[in-house]
N, C-alpha and C positions, 0 to 999 in steps of 0.2 A: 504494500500500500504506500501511498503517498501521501506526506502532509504538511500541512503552512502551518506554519505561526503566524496568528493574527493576534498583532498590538491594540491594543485601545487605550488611548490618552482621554479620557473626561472627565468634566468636573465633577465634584464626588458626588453631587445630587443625583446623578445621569447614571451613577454606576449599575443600583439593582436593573435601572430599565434596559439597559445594554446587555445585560448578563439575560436576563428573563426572554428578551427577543432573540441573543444568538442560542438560546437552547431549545426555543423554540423552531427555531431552525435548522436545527441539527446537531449544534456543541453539548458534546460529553460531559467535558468538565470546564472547568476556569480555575485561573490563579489570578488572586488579587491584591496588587501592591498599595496599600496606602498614603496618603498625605505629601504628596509630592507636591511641586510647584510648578507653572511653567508661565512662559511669559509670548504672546505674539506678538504682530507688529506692534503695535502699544505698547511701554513700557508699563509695567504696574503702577498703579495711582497709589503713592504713600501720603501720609498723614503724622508729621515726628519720627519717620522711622518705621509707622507701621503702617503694614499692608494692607487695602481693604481686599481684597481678592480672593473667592474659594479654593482649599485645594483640591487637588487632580488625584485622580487614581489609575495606575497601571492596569490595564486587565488585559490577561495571556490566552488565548486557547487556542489547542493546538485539534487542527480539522483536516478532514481528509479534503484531499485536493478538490474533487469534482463538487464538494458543497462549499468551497475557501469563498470564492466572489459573490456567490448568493448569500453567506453570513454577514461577511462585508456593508455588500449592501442593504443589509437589514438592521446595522449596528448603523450605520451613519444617517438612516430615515429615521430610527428610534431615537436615537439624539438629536436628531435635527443638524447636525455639520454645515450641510447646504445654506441653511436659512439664519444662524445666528453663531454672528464671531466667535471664538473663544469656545465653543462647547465643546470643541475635542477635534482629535485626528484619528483615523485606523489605517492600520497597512497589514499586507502579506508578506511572508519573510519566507523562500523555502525551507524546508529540513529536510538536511541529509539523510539523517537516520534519528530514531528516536527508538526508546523503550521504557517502560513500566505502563505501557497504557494495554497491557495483556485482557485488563477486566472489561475495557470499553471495545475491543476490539468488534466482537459481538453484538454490538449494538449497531455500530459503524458499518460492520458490512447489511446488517437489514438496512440501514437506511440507505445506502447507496443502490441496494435490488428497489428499492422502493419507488427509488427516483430514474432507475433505468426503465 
């Protein structure tokens, strides 16, 4: 099998919704990193030093090839990306090779006969 790594950068309000539409769509599992920051064209608007700006969270899942751009594109209509600044990025990253996903395996190949 083949599979991507899809990034998700979003503000942390955006996370469960992101997470609940790409499983809806077919991701396994997720990893999710907390409390990061990030900054766009815009610098952050501070105030004495302090930030008004939400933080961001990492989220990982790693998907079989032939569902990567249909999740994709289901994580960036669920956040909205298109329509308002600052809510997030995603991307695809291939993988070489992966292991420990032996449990999800199974599930993966039904949803792939599902979709053929």
């Amino acid at each position: 099998m083949d599979f991507k790594l899809i990034v998700a950068l979003v503000s942390d309000d955006l996370t469960d919704k992101v997470i609940d539409k790409a499983r809806e769509m077919g991701a396994t599992g997720v990893s999710v990193f907390t409390s990061g920051r990030g900054e766009g064209l815009e610098p952050s608007k501070t105030f004495f030093g302090m930030t008004f700006e939400g933080q961001i969270d990492m989220i990982l899942f790693i998907v079989e090839k032939h569902m990567s751009r249909t999740i994709l594109e289901a994580i960036s209509e669920a956040a909205g990306f298109d329509k308002k600044s600052g809510s997030g990025i995603a991307m695809q990253i291939n993988i070489e090779d992966a292991i420990g996903l032996k449990a999800q395996l199974k599930t993966i190949e039904h949803e792939i006969e599902d979709q053929i």
